[in-house]
C-alpha positions as CSV (number, residue, x, y, z in Angstrom):
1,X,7.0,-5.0,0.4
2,X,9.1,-6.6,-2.3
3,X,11.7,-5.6,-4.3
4,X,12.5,-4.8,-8.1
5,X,15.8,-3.5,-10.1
6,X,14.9,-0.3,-11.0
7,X,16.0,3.4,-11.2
8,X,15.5,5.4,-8.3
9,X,13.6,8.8,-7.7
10,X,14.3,11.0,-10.9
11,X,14.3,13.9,-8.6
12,X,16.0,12.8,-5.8
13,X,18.9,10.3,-7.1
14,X,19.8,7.3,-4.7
15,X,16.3,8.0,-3.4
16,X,14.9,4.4,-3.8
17,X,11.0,4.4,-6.0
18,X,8.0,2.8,-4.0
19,X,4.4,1.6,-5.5
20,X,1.7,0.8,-3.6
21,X,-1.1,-1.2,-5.0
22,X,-4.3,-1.8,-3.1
23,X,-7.2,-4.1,-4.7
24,X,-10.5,-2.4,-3.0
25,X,-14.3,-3.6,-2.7
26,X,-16.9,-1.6,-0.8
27,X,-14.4,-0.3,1.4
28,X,-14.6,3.7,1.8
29,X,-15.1,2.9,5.1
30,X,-11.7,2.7,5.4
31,X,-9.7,5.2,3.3
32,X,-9.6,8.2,5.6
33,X,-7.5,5.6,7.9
34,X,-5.9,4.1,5.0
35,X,-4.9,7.4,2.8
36,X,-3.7,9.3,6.1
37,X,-1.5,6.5,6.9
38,X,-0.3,6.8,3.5
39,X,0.1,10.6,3.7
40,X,2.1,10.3,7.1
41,X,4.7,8.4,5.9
42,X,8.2,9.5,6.3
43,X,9.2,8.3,3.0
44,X,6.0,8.7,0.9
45,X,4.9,6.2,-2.2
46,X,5.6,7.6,-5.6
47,X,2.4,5.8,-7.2
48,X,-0.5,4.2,-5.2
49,X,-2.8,2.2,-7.2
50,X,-6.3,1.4,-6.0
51,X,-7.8,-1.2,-8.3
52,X,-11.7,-0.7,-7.4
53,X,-13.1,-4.4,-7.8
54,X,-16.7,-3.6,-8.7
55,X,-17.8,-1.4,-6.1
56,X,-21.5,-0.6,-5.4
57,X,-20.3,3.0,-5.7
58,X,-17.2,3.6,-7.0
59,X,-17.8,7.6,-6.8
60,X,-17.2,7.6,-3.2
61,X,-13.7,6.4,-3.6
62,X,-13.0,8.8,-5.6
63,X,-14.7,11.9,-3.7
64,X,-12.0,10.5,-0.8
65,X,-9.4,10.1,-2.6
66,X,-9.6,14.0,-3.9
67,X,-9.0,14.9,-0.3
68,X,-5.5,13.5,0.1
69,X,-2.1,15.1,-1.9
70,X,-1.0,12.0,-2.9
71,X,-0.1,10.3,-6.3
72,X,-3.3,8.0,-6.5
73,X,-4.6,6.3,-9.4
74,X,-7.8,4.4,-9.4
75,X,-8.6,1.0,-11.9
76,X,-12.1,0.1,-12.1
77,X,-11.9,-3.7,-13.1
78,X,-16.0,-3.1,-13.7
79,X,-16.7,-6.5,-11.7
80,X,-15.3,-8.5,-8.5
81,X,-12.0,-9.5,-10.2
82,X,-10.7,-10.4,-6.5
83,X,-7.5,-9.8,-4.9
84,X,-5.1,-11.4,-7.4
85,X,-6.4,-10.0,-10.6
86,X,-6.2,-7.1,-8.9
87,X,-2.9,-7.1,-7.4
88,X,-1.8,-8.3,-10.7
89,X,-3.2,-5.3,-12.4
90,X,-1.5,-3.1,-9.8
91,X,2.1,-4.7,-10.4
92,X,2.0,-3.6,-14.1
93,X,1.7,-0.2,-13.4
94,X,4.3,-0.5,-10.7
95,X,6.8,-2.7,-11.6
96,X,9.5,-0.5,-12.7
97,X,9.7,1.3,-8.8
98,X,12.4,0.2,-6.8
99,X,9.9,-1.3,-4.8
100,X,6.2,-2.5,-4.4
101,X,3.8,-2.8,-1.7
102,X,0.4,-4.8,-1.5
103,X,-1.1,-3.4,0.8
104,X,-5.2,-3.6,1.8
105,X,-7.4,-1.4,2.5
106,X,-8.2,-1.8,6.5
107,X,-3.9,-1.9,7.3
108,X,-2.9,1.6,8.8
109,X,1.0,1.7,8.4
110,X,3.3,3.4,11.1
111,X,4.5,6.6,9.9
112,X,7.8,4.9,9.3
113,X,7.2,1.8,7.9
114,X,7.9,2.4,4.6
115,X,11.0,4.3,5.4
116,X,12.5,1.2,7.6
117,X,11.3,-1.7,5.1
118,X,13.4,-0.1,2.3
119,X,16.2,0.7,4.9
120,X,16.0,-3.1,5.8
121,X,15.9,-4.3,2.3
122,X,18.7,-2.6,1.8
123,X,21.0,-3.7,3.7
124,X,19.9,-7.2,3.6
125,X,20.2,-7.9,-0.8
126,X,19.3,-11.8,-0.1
127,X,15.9,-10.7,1.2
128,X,13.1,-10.3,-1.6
129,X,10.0,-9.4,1.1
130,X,8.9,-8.1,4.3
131,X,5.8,-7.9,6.0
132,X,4.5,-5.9,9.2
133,X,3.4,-7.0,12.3
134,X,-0.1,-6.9,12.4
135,X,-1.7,-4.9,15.5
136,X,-6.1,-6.0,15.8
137,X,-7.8,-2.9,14.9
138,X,-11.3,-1.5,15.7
139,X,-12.3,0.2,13.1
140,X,-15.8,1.9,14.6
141,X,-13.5,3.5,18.0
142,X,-10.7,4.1,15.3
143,X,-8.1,2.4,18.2
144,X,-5.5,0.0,18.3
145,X,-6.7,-2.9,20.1
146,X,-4.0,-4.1,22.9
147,X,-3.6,-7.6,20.7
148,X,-1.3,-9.0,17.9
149,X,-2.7,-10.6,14.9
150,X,0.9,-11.9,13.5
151,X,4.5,-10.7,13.6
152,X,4.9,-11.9,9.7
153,X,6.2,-14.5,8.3
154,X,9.7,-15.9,7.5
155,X,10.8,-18.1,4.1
156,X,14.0,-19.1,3.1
């Protein structure tokens, strides 16, 4: 997640403004996961972006995204723009949010992630990003696996 000066919620003031954008190819697979992840959150995104690049069937995204109460836009680039276009595209729409998240399609967030990132960024202003620990994932038995991909990583 990384931060941006901006207002914070219009209907809850002090309430910091979160955007997540997700660049997506093929990958309904993953969006009941994904979206309830999203929908569990403690402090919920404001805007989620999913910029569909070039999907074999982009109508299945959408029929899945209808299920979820959350403020979901989809982009259809039309063609495999890739990750960076994508994200790029995203971060125009959400720039003006307190914060941003890039987040992919197969990462299932903690129920309180976005609540603690924004608490940590916070109360840290030198720090301009975090990033999750990653837990392995098996997507077909919908479990945790009892191994850790990374616990982030740290710039100065």
């Amino acid at each position: 997640m990384s931060a941006s000066v901006s207002p914070t919620h219009p209907e809850q003031p002090g309430r910091p403004t979160v955007g997540v954008v997700t660049v997506t190819h093929n990958d309904e697979r993953f969006m009941d996961q994904y979206l309830g992840a999203l929908h569990r959150q403690i402090h919920r995104p404001d805007r989620i972006i999913l910029v569909d690049s070039g999907s074999s069937h982009p109508e299945r995204m959408k029929a899945k995204v209808a299920q979820y109460d959350l403020p979901i836009e989809i982009l259809y680039a039309g063609k495999d723009v890739g990750f960076c276009v994508g994200s790029n595209v995203g971060w125009r729409i959400v720039k003006d949010l307190s914060y941003c998240m890039f987040l992919n399609p197969d990462a299932f967030l903690a129920p309180d992630f976005i609540e603690r990132a924004i608490a940590y960024m916070e109360s840290e202003p030198t720090v301009g990003a975090v990033t999750p620990s990653l837990v392995r994932y098996d997507i077909q038995s919908e479990q945790p696996l009892n191994a850790i991909d990374t616990t982030a990583v740290v710039r100065n």
